[in-house]
C-alpha positions, 0 to 999 in steps of 0.5 A, a space after each residue: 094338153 101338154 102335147 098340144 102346148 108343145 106342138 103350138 108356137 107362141 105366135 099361133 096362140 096370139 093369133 088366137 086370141 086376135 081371133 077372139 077379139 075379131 070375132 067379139 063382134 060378130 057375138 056382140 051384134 045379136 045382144 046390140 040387135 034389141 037395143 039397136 030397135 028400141 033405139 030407132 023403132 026399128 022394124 023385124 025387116 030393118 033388125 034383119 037388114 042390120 045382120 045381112 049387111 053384117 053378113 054380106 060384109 063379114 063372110 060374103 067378102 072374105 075370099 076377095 080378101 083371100 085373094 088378095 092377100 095371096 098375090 101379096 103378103 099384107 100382115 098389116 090386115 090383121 091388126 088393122 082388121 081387128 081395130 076397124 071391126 072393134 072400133 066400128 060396133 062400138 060407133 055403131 051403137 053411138 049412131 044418130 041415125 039407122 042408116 049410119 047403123 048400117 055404114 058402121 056395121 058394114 064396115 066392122 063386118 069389113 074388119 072382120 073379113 080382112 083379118 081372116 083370111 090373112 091370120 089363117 094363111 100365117 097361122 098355116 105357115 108357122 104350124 109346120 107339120 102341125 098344121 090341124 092342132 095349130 089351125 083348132 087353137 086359131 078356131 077356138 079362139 072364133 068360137 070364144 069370141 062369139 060368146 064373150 062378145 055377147 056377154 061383154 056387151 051384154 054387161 055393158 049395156 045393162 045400163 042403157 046407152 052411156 059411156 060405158 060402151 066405148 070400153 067395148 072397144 079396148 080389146 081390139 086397141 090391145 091385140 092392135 098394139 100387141 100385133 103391130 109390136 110382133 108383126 116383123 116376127 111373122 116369117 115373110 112369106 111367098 107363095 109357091 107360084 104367082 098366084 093369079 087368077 090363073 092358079 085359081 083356075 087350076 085349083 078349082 075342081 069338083 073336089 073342091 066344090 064337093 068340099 065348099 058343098 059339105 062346109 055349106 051343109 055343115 054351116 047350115 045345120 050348126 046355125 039351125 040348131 042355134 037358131 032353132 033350138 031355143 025357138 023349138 024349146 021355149 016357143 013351141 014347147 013353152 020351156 024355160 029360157 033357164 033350162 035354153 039357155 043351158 043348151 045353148 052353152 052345152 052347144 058352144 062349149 062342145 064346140 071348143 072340144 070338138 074344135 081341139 079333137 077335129 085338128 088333132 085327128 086331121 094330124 094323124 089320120 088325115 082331114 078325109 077320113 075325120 070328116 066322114 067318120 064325123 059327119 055319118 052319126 050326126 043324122 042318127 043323133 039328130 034323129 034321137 035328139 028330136 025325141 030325147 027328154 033330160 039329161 040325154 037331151 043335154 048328152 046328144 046335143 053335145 055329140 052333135 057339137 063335138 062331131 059338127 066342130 071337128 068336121 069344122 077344123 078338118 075342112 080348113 086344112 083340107 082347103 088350104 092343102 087343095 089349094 097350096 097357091 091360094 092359102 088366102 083365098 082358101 081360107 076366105 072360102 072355108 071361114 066366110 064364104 060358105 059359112 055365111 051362105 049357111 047362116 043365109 040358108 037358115 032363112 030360107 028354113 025359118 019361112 018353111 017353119 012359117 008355113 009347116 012348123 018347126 019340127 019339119 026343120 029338124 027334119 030337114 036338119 036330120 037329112 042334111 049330114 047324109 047329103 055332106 057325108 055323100 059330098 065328102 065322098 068326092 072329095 080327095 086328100 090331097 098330097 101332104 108337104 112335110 117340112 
């Protein structure tokens, strides 16, 4: 720990926590989702058109906003991203009307995508050689934010609808005022070569596409098990939300240590070799997982988080190595992109679990890390700059 204090500029870790507040918003949705169909009387299909829109909005986007960011440096986006995105669910939850629901979480999701692509290529460039410790910090604080979004608005709305929800709000107005007093510190940076449409052509390969292959795979598992273990447990087995409950935190909170041991291994033995060693065991743990009673369950359910969250890690730095002209759009790529196709593809395996039952998605879950251990494969490491 005291290595990685060391290793990590001040500015990374305010970066973070930016982070943290962006993504307060995205966790905050789910637990907004009941009150938000009590409200209105809403349909499952209209619930469910509230976290497309989100979706589409907040990952689908990003490398558009990746791309733009690259042909010129815009630090303005991130402070401006964390406002809008926390300003625009707190209005969501005063909305008179469904269809004004929909605008207000389009345009939070919006905020949401803007800042990410253009925090990732700022915390690139001030981590130096550092840039798996520096880059696990700035992912930790997305994974903080999904959970302490839910539970600050889970506070909030314990009372019904009032004024107490616009507090929801206060964080963004501080890391808005707080990034605007540091934002001139920031280095001013260029990127190696015009980056053009032409510069994404010549980083686009089959590498690449190897590696958005293995981040959509891993999304795909990481949001099954979160969708479907606590359907698998209490639905179908008839446990205790209690006993879900804990899982699910054993999950998240395994996913910060793998998050941290992903970007300090992609440092020392590079991204590659982190992801294949990572990626391999997760289908045999899957399988055991599926059979597992206690405390192995909590175990196996935690090496599960721990591997899938440093494949996370390495992956991001991978990209943006892949892509040294399109930091930007790299990182749109690898924390929206693929990410939200994967959140998507979690659809489609709940319409399988409609018709054959959910123990066939977990065999599915079981057979995809062998698919992104085979697309790792062809991927190649690229050259490494030391500064």
């Amino acid at each position: 720990m005291n290595e990685l204090l060391k290793a990590v500029p001040k500015s990374v870790w305010l970066l973070g926590l930016a982070h943290c507040v962006a993504d307060l918003s995205p966790g905050a949705l789910y637990v907004a989702l009941p009150f938000l169909k009590a409200k209105f009387a809403l349909s499952y299909a209209e619930v469910s058109a509230i976290v497309l829109v989100q979706n589409i909005a907040a990952s689908i986007t990003q490398p558009l906003f990746g791309y733009f960011s690259d042909k010129k440096h815009r630090p303005w986006l991130m402070p401006m991203g964390c406002l809008l995105t926390g300003l625009f669910m707190t209005a969501s939850l005063f909305a008179p009307n469904y269809y004004l629901v929909l605008l207000c979480t389009a345009i939070s999701g919006f905020g949401n995508a803007a800042f990410h692509p253009e925090a990732a290529k700022t915390v690139n460039q001030l981590s130096g050689v550092a840039k798996g410790k520096c880059i696990s910090v700035f992912s930790v604080g997305g994974y903080a934010g999904v959970a302490l979004g839910s539970l600050l608005l889970g506070s909030l709305l314990l009372g019904g609808e009032s004024y107490r929800l616009l507090w929801y709000a206060l964080p963004s107005i501080l890391i808005f005022i707080a990034l605007l007093s540091v934002m001139h510190q920031f280095p001013q940076m260029t990127v190696r070569g015009a980056s053009t449409l032409g510069t994404l052509k010549e980083a686009v390969s089959w590498p690449l596409m190897a590696l958005l292959g293995m981040i959509l795979t891993r999304a795909t598992i990481s949001s099954g098990l979160g969708t479907f273990v606590p359907l698998y447990y209490m639905a179908y087995l008839g446990g205790e939300s209690v006993y879900v409950s804990s899982l699910l935190t054993i999950f998240l909170g395994a996913g910060v240590v793998g998050t941290l041991i992903g970007g300090t291994m992609s440092d020392k033995y590079g991204s590659k070799k982190v992801m294949l060693y990572s990626t391999l065991p997760i289908a045999a743990l899957l399988y055991l997982f599926m059979t597992a009673q206690g405390a192995s369950l909590f175990l196996l359910l935690a090496l599960i988080s721990i591997l899938l969250s440093a494949t996370a890690t390495s992956s991001m730095v991978f990209a943006q190595r892949m892509m040294p002209k399109n930091i930007g759009m790299a990182s749109g790529l690898t924390l929206g992109f693929s990410i939200g196709l994967g959140t998507m593809g979690v659809t489609g395996l709940g319409k399988l679990a409609d018709v054959w039952g959910l123990p066939l998605v977990f065999e599915i879950l079981t057979v995809l890390p062998l698919l992104g251990f085979i697309l790792t494969m062809f991927v190649r490491e690229p050259q490494r700059v030391r500064n």
